[in-house]
Backbone as JSON, one array per atom type, in Angstrom:
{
  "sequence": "XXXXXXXXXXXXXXXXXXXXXXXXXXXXXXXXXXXXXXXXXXXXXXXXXXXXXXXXXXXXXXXXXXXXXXXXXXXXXXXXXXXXXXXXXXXXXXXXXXXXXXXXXXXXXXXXXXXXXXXXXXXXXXXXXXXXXXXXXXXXXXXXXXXXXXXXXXXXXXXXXXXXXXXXXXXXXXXXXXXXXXXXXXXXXXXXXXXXXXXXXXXXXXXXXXXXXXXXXXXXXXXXXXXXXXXXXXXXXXXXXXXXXXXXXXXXXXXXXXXXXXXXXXXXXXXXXXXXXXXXXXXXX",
  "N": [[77.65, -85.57, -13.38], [75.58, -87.28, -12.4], [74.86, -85.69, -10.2], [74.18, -83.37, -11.19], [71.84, -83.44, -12.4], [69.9, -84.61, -10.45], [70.04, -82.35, -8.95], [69.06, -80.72, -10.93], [66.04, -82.35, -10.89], [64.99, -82.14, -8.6], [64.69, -79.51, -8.23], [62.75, -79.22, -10.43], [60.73, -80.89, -9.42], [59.77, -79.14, -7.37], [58.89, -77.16, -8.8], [56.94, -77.77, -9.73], [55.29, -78.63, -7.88], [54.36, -76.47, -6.78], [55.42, -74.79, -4.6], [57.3, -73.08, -4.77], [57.82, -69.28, -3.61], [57.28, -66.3, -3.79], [58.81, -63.19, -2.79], [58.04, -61.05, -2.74], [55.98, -59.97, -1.58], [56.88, -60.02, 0.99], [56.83, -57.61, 2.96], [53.86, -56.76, 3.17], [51.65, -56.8, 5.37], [48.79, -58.31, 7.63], [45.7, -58.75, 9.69], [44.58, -60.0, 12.49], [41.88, -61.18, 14.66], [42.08, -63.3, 17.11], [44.42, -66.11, 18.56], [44.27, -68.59, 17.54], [43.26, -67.83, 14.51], [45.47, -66.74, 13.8], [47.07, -68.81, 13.8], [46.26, -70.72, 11.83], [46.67, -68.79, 9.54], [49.01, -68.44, 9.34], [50.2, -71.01, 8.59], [49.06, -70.66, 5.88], [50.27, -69.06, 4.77], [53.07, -68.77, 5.41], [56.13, -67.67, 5.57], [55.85, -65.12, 3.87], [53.95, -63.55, 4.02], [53.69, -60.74, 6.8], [51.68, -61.53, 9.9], [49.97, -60.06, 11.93], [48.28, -59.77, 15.47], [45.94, -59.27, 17.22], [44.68, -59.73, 19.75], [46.15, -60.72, 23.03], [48.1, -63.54, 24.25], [45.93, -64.54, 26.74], [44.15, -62.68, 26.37], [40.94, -61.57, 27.37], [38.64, -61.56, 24.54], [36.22, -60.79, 24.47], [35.87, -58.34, 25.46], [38.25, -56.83, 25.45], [41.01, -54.34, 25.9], [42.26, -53.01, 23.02], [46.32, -51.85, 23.21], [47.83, -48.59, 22.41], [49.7, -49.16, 20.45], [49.32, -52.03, 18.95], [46.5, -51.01, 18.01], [47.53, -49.22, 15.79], [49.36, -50.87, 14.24], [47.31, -52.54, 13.96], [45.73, -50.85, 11.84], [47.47, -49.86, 10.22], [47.52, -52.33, 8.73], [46.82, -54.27, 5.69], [44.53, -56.15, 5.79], [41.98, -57.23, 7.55], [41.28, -59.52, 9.47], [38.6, -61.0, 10.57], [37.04, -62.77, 13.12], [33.87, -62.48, 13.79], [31.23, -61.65, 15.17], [32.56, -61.59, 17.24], [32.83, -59.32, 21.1], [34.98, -57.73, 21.07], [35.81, -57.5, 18.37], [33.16, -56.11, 17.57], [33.28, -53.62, 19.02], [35.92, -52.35, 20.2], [37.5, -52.61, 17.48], [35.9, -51.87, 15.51], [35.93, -49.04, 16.48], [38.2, -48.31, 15.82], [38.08, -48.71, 12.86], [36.87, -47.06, 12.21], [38.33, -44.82, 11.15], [39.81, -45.08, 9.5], [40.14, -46.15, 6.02], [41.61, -47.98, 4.52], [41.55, -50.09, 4.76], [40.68, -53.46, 4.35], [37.93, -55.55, 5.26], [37.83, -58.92, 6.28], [35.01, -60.97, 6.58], [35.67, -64.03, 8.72], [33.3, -65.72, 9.23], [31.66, -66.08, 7.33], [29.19, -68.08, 5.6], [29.06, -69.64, 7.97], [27.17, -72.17, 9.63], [25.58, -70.58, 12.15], [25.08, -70.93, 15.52], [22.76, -69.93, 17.62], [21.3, -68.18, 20.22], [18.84, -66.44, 22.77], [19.38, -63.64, 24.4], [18.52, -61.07, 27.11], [18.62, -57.96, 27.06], [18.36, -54.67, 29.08], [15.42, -55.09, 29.18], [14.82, -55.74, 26.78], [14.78, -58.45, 24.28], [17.66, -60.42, 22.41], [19.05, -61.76, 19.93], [21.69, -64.06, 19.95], [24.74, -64.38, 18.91], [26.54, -67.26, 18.57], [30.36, -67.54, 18.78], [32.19, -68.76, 18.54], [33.27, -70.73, 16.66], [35.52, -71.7, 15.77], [36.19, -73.86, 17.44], [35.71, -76.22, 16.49], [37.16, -78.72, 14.42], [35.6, -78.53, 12.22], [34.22, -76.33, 12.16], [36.76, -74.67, 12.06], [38.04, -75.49, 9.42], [35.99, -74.31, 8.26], [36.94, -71.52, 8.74], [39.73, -71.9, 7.99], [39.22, -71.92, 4.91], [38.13, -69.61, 4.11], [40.03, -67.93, 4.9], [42.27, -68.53, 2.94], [40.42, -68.21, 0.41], [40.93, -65.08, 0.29], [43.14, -64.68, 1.15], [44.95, -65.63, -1.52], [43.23, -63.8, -3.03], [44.16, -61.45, -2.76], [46.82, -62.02, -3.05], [47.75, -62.84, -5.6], [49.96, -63.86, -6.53], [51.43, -65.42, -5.51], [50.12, -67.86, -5.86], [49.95, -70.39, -6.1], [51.72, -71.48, -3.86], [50.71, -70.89, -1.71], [48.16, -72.32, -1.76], [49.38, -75.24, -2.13], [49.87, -74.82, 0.51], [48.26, -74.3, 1.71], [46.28, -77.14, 1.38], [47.76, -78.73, 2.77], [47.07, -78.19, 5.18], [44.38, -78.22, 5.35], [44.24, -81.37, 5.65], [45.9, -82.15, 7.88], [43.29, -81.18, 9.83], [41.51, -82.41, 8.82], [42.7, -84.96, 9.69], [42.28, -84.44, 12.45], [39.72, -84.17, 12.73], [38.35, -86.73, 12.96], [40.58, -87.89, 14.41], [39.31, -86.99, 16.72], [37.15, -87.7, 16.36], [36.68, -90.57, 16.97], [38.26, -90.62, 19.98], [36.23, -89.55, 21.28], [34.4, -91.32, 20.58], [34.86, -93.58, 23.04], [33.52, -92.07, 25.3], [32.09, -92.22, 27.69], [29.98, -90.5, 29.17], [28.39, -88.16, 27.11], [28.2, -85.71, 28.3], [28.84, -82.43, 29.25], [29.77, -79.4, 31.33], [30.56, -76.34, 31.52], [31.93, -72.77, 32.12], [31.82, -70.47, 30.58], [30.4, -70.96, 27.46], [31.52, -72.12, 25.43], [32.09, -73.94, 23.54], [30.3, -74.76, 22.26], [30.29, -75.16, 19.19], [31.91, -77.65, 19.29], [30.74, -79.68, 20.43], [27.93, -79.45, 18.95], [28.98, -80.75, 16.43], [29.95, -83.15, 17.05], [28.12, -84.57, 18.66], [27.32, -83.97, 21.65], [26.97, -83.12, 24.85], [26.54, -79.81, 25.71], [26.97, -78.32, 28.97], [26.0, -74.86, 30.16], [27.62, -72.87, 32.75], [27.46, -70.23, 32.68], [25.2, -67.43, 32.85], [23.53, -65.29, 31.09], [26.36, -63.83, 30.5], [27.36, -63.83, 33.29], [27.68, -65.1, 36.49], [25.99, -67.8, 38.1], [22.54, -67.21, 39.57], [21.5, -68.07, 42.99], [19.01, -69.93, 42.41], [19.45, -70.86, 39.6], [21.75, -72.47, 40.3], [21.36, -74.64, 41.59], [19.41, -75.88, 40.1], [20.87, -76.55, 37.62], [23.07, -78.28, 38.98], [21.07, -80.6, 39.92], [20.6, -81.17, 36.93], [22.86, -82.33, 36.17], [24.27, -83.97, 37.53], [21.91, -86.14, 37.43], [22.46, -86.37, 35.09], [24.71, -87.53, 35.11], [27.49, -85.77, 34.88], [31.02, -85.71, 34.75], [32.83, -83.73, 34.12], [34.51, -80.75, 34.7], [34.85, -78.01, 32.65], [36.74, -75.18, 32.62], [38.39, -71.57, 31.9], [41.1, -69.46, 31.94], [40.2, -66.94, 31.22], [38.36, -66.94, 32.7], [37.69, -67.3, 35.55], [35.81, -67.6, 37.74], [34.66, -68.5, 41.11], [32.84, -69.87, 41.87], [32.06, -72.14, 40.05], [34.29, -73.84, 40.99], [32.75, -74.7, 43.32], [30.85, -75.82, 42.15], [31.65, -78.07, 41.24], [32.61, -79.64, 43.14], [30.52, -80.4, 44.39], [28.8, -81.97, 42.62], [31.08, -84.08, 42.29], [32.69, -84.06, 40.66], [35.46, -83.67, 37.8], [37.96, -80.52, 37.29], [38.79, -79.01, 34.73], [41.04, -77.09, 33.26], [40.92, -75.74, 30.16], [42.0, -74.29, 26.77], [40.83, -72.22, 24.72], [41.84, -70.76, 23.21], [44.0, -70.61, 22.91], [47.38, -70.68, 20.96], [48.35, -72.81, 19.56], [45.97, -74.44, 18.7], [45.01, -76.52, 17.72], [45.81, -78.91, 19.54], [44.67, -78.16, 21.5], [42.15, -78.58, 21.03], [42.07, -81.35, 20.66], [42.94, -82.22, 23.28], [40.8, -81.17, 24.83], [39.21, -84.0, 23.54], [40.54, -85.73, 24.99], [39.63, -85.64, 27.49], [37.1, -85.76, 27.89], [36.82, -88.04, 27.17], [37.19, -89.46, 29.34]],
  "CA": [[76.43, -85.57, -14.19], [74.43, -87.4, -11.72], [74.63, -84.72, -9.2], [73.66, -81.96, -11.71], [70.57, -84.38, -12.89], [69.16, -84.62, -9.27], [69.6, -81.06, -8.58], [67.31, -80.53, -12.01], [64.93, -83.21, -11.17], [64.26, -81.75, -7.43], [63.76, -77.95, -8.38], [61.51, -79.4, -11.22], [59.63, -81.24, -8.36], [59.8, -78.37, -6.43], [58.44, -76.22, -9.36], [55.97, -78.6, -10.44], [54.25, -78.8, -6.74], [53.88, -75.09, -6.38], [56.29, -74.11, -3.44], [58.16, -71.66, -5.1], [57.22, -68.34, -2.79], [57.69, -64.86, -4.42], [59.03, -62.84, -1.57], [57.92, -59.68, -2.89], [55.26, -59.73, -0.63], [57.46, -60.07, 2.66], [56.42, -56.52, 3.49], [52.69, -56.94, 3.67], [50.94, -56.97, 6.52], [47.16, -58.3, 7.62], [45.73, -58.43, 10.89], [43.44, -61.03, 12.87], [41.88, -61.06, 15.99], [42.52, -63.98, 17.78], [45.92, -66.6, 17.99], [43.67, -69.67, 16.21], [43.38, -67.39, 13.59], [47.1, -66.86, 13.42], [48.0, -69.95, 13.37], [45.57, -71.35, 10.5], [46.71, -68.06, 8.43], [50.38, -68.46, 9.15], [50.31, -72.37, 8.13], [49.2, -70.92, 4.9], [51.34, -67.55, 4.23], [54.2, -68.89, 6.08], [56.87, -66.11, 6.11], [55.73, -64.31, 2.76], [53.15, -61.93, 4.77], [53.21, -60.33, 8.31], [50.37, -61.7, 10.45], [49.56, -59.39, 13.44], [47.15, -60.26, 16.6], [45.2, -58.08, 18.36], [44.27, -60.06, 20.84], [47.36, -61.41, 23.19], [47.11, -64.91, 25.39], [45.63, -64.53, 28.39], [43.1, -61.29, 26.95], [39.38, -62.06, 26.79], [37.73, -60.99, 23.41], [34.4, -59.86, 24.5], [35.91, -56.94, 26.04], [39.96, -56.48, 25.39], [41.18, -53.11, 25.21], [44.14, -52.93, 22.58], [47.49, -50.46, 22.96], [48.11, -47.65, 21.16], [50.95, -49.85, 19.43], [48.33, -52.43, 18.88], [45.59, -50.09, 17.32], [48.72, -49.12, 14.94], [49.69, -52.01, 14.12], [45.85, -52.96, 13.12], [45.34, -49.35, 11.3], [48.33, -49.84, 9.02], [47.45, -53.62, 7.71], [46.04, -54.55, 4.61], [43.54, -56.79, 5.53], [41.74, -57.8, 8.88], [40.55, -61.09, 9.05], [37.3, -60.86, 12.11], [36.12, -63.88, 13.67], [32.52, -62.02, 13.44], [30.54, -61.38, 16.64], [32.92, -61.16, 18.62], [32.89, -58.41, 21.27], [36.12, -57.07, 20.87], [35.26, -56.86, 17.27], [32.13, -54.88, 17.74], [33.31, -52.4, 19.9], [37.39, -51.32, 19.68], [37.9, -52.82, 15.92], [34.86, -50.63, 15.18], [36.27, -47.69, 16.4], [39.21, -47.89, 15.21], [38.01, -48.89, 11.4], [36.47, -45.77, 11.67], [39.62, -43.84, 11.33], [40.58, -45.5, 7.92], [39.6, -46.38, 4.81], [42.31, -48.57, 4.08], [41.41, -51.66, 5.46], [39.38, -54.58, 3.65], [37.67, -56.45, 6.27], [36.99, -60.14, 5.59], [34.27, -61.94, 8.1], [35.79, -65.2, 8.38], [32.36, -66.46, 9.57], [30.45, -66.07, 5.68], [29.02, -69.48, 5.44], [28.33, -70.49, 8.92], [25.88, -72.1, 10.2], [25.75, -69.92, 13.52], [24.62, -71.53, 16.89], [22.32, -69.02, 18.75], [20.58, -68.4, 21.77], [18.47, -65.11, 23.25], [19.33, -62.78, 26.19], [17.79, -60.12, 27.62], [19.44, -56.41, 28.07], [17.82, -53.74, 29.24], [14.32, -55.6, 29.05], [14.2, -56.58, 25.15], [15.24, -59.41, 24.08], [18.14, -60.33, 21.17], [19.42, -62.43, 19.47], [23.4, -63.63, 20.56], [25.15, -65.3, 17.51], [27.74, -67.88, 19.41], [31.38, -66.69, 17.86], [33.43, -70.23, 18.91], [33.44, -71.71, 15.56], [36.95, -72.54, 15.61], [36.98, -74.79, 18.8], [35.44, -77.74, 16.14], [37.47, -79.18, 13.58], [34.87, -78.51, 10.56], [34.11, -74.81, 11.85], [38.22, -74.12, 11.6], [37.91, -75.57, 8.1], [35.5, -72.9, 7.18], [38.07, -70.47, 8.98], [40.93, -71.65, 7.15], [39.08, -72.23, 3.57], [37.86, -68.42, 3.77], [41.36, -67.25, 5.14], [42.98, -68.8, 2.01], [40.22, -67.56, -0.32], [41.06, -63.94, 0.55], [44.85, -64.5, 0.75], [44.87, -65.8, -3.08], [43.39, -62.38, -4.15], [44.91, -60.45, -2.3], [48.14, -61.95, -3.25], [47.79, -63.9, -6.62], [51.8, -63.8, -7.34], [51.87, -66.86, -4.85], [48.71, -68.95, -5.83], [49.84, -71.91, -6.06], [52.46, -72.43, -2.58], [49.35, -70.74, -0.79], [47.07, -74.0, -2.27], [50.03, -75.81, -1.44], [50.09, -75.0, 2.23], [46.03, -74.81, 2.52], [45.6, -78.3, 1.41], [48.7, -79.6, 3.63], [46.64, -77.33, 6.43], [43.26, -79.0, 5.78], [44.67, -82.5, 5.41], [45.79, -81.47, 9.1], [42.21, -80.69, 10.14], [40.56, -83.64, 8.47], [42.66, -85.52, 10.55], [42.11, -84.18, 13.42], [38.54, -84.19, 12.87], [38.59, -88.22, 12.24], [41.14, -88.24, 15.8], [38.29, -86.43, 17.58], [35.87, -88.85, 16.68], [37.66, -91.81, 17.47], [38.48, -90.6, 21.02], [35.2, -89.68, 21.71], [33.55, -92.9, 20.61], [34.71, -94.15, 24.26], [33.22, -91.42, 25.94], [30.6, -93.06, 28.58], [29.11, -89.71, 29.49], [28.31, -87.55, 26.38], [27.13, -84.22, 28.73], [29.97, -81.96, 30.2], [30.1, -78.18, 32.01], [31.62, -75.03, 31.49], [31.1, -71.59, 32.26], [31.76, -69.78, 29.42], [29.87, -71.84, 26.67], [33.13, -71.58, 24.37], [32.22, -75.27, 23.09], [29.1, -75.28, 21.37], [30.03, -76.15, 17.89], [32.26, -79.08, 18.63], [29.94, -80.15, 21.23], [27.11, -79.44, 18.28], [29.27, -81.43, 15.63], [30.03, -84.4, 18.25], [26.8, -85.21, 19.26], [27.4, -83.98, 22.58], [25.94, -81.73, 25.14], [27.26, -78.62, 26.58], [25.79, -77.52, 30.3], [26.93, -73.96, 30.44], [27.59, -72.53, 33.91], [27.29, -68.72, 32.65], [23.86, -67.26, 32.6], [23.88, -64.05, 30.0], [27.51, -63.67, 30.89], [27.59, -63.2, 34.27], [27.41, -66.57, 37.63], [24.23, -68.26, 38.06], [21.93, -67.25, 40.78], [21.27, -70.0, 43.57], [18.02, -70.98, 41.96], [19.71, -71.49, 38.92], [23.27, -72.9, 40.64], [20.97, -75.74, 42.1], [18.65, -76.41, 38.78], [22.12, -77.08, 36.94], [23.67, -79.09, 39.81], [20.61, -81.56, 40.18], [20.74, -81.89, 35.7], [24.1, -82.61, 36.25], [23.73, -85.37, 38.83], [20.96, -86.76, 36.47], [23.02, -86.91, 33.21], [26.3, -87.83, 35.38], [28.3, -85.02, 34.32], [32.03, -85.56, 35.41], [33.8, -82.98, 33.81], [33.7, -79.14, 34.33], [35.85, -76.64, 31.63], [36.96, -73.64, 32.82], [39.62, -71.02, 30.73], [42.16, -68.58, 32.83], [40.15, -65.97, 31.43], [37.24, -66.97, 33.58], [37.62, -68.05, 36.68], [34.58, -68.16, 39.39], [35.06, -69.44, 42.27], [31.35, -70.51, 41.77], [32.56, -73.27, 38.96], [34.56, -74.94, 41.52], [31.83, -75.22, 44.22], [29.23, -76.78, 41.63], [32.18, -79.24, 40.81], [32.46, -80.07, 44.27], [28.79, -80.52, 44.57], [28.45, -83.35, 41.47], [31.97, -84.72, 42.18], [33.5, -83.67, 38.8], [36.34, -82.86, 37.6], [37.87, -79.06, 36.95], [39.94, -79.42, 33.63], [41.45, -76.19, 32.64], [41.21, -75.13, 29.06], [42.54, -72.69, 26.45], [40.26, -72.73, 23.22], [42.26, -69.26, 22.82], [46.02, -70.99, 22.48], [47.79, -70.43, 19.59], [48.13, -74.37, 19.09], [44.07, -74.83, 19.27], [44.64, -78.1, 17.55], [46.5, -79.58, 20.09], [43.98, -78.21, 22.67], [41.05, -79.73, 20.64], [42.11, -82.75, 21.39], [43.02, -82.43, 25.17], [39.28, -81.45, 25.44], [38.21, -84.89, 23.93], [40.25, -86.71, 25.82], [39.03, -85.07, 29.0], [35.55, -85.75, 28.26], [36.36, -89.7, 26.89], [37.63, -90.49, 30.38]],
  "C": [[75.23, -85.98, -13.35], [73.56, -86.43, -10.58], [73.53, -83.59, -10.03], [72.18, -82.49, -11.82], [69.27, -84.34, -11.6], [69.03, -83.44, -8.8], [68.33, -80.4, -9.44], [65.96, -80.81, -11.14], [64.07, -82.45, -9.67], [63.9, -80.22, -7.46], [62.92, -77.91, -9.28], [60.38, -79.89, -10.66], [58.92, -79.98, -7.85], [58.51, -77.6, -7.33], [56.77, -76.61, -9.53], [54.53, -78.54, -8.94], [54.11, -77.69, -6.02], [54.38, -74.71, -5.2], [56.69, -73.31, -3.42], [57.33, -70.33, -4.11], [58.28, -67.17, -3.96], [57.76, -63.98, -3.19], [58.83, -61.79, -1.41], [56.85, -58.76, -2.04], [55.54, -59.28, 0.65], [56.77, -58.76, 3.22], [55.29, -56.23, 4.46], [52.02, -57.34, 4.93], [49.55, -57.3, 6.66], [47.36, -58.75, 8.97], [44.74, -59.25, 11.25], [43.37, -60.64, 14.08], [42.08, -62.17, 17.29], [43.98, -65.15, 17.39], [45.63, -67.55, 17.39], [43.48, -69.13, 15.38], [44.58, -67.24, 12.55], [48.03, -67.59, 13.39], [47.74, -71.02, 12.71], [45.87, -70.14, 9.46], [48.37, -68.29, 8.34], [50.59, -69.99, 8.76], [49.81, -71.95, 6.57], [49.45, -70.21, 3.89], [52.72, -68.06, 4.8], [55.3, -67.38, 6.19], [56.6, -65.34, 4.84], [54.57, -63.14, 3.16], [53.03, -62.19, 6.37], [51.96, -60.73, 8.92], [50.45, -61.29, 12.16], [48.27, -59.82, 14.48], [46.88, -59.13, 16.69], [45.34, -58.38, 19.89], [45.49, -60.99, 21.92], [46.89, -62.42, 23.93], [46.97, -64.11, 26.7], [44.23, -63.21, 27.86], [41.7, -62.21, 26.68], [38.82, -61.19, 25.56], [36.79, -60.57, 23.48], [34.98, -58.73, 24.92], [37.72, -56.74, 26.61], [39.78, -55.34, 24.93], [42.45, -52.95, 24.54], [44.52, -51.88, 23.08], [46.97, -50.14, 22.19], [49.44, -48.58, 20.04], [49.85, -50.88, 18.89], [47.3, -51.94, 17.49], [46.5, -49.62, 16.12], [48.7, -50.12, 14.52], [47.65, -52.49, 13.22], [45.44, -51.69, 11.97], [46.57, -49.51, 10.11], [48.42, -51.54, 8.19], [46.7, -53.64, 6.6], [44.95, -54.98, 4.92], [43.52, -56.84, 6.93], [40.69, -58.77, 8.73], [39.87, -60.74, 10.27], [36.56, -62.22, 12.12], [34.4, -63.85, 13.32], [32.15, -62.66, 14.72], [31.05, -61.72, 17.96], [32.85, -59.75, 19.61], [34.16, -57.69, 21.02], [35.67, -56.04, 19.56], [34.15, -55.6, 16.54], [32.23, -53.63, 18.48], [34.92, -51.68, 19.6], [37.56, -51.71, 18.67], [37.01, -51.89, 15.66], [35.04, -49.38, 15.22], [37.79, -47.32, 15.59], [38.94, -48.12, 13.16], [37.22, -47.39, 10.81], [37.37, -44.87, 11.05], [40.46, -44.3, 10.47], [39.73, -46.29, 7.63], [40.13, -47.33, 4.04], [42.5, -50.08, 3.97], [40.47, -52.53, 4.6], [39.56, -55.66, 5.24], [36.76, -58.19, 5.68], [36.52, -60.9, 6.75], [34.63, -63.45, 7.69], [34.48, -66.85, 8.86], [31.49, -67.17, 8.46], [30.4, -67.91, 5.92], [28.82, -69.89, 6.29], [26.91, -70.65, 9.15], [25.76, -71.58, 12.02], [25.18, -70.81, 14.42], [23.89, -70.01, 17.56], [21.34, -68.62, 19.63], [19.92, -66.7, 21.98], [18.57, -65.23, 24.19], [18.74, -61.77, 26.22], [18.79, -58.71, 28.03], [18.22, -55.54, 27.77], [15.98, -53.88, 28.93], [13.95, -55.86, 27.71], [15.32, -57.59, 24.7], [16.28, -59.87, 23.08], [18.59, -61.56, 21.19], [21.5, -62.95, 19.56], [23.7, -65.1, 19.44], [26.49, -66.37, 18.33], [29.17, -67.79, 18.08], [32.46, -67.56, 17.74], [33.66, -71.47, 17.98], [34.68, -72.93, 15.26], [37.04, -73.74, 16.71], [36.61, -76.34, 18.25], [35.8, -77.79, 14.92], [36.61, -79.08, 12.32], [34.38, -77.19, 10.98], [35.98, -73.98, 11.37], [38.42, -74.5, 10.06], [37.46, -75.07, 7.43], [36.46, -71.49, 7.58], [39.09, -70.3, 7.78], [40.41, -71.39, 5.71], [38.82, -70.41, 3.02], [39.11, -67.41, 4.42], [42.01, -67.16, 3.74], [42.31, -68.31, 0.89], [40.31, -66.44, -0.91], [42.58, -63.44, 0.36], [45.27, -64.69, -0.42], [44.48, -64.46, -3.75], [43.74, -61.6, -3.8], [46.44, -60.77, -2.6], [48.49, -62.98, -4.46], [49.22, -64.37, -7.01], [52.11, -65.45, -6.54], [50.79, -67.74, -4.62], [49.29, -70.14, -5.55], [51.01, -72.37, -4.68], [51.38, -71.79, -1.65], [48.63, -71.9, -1.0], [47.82, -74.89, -1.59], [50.01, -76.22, 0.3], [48.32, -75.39, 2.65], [45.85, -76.1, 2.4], [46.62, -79.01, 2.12], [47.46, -79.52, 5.04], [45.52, -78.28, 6.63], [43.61, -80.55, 5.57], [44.83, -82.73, 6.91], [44.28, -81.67, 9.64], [41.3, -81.5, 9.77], [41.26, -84.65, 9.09], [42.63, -85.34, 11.62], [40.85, -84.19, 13.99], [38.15, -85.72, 13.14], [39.27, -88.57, 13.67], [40.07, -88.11, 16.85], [37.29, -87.65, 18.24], [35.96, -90.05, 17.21], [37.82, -91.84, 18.86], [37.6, -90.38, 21.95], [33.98, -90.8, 21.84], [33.49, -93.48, 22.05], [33.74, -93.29, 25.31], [31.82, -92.19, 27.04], [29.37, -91.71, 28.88], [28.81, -88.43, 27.88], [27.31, -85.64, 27.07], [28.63, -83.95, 29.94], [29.72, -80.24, 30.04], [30.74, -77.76, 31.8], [30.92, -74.1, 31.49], [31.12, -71.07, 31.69], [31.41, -70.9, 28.23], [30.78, -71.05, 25.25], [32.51, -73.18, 23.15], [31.06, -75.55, 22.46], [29.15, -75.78, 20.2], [30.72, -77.39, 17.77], [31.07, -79.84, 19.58], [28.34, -80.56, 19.85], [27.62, -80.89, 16.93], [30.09, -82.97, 15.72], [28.74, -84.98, 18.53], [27.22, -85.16, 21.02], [26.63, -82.74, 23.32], [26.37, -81.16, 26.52], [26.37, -78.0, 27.89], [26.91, -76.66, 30.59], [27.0, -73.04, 31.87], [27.34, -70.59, 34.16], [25.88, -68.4, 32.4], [23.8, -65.31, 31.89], [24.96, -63.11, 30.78], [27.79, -62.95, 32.15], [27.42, -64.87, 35.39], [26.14, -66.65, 37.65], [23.86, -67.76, 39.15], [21.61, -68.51, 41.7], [20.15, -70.43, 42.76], [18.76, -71.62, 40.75], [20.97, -72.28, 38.88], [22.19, -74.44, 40.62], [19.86, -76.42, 41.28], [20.07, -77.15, 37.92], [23.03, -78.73, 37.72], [22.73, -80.52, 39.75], [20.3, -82.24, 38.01], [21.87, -82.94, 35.35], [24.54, -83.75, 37.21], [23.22, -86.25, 37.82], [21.71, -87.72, 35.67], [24.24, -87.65, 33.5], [27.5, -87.84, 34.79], [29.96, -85.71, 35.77], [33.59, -84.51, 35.02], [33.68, -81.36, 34.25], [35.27, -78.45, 33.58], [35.88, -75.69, 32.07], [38.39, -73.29, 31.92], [39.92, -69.94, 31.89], [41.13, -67.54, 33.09], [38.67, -65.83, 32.05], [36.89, -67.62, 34.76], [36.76, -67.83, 38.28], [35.13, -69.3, 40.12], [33.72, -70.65, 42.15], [31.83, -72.19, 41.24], [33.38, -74.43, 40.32], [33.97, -75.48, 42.9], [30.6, -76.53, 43.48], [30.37, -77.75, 41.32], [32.54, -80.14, 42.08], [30.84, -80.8, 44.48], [28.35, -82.19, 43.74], [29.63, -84.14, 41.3], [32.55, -85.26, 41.11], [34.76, -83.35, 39.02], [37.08, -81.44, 37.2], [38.69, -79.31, 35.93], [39.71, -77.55, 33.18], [42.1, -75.95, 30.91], [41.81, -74.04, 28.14], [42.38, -72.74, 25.0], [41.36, -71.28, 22.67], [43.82, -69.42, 22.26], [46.3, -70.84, 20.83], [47.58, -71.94, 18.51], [46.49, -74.9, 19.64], [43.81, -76.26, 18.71], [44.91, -78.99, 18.47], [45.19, -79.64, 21.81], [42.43, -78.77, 22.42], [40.78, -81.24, 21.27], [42.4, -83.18, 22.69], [41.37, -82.3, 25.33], [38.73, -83.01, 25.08], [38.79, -86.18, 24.64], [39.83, -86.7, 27.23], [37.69, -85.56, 28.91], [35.67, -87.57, 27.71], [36.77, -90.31, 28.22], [36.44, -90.53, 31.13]]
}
């Protein structure tokens, strides 16, 4: 009797705190473009829908060219979740969304507050929306919150172990945000280098400040190698960020130069929480 009683009482738990998964979904497929995407949508679909990449480790997003398996693979999903302004996005997702009708595209940006800066092509000037929301604990919270808004209507049969997982997810993410801060409090220097300016919004939602070594995505010229080098002296930068998928040689001359360190990043990893926090303890030492 007691046995049967506890088996009740724990699938009434079970029922009661919305876990149950309807598996009727399993089939479904949706499609993202980077692996922090896919691993704030799969924390809150777990195995009840397919979640495809585009983008694999190691490619760069401004300018990855998917397979033909790939391009498939994105062309037969339900949904494609888009970072928004990324290049990738603007250029091969574009062509290929041409070529169906089938697709609902959801910008998982709606609601930011963008970070952005003007460059110069071809002598007029624009406007460049920074696309690295996710690399700060309260832009991945608008990731995940508008992942999960989209996955609910698109799949109402499992509202409530989707809620379930989203608020385990951001529970996650509010502490991580809360670890951040904490580890940065020691920080003596609040001003650190990189060449691809990947880091602007935690840097923005830190109170810290990003000196980026790329100049409208391409190495600095000497005037501007040796304007950077003597800010960087100044502010007594000791860190510099670099990622695989950008590696100048340049970066490790100017870190030579201000007797920094080179810390290799990877805002792009699948586990981006884990690499959140390697950046702040790189920059609290």
């Amino acid at each position: 009797m007691f046995k049967i009683k506890g088996v009740f009482l724990f699938l009434t738990a079970i029922l009661l705190s919305g876990c149950v998964l309807d598996k009727g979904n399993h089939s479904k497929q949706v499609a993202v473009t980077i692996l922090p995407q896919k691993y704030l949508l799969d924390r809150i679909v777990g195995d009840s829908i397919r979640v495809v990449c585009a983008i694999p480790q190691g490619g760069n997003p401004e300018e990855y060219a998917a397979t033909p398996r790939q391009m498939k693979e994105i062309a037969t999903s339900s949904l494609y979740f888009k970072v928004g302004e990324l290049g990738f996005e603007k250029t091969t997702l574009a062509s290929i969304l041409q070529n169906t009708s089938s697709i609902k595209v959801v910008d998982l940006s709606e609601g930011l507050d963008f970070i952005t800066s003007k460059c110069s092509h071809g002598g007029e000037e624009h406007s460049h929306y920074d696309p690295h929301y996710w690399t700060s604990p309260k832009g991945a919270k608008l990731m995940a919150t508008n992942l999960y808004n989209a996955i609910v209507e698109f799949d109402s049969k499992n509202l409530s172990y989707y809620t379930s997982n989203y608020m385990q997810l951001m529970t996650q993410l509010d502490t991580l945000d809360k670890e951040v801060a904490s580890i940065l409090s020691t920080a003596k220097c609040r001003q650190f280098a990189i060449f691809h300016p990947s880091l602007s919004y935690f840097a923005r939602d830190y109170d810290l400040q990003q000196l980026s070594l790329e100049e409208n995505g391409k190495e600095m010229t000497p005037q501007r190698m040796q304007h950077v080098i003597e800010e960087a002296t100044t502010e007594g930068v000791k860190i510099v960020f670099i990622q695989n998928e950008f590696t100048p040689e340049q970066v490790r001359t100017f870190a030579q130069e201000i007797d920094a360190s080179v810390v290799v990043i990877n805002p792009l990893a699948y586990n981006f929480i884990e690499e959140i926090k390697q950046i702040a303890y790189a920059i609290s030492r």
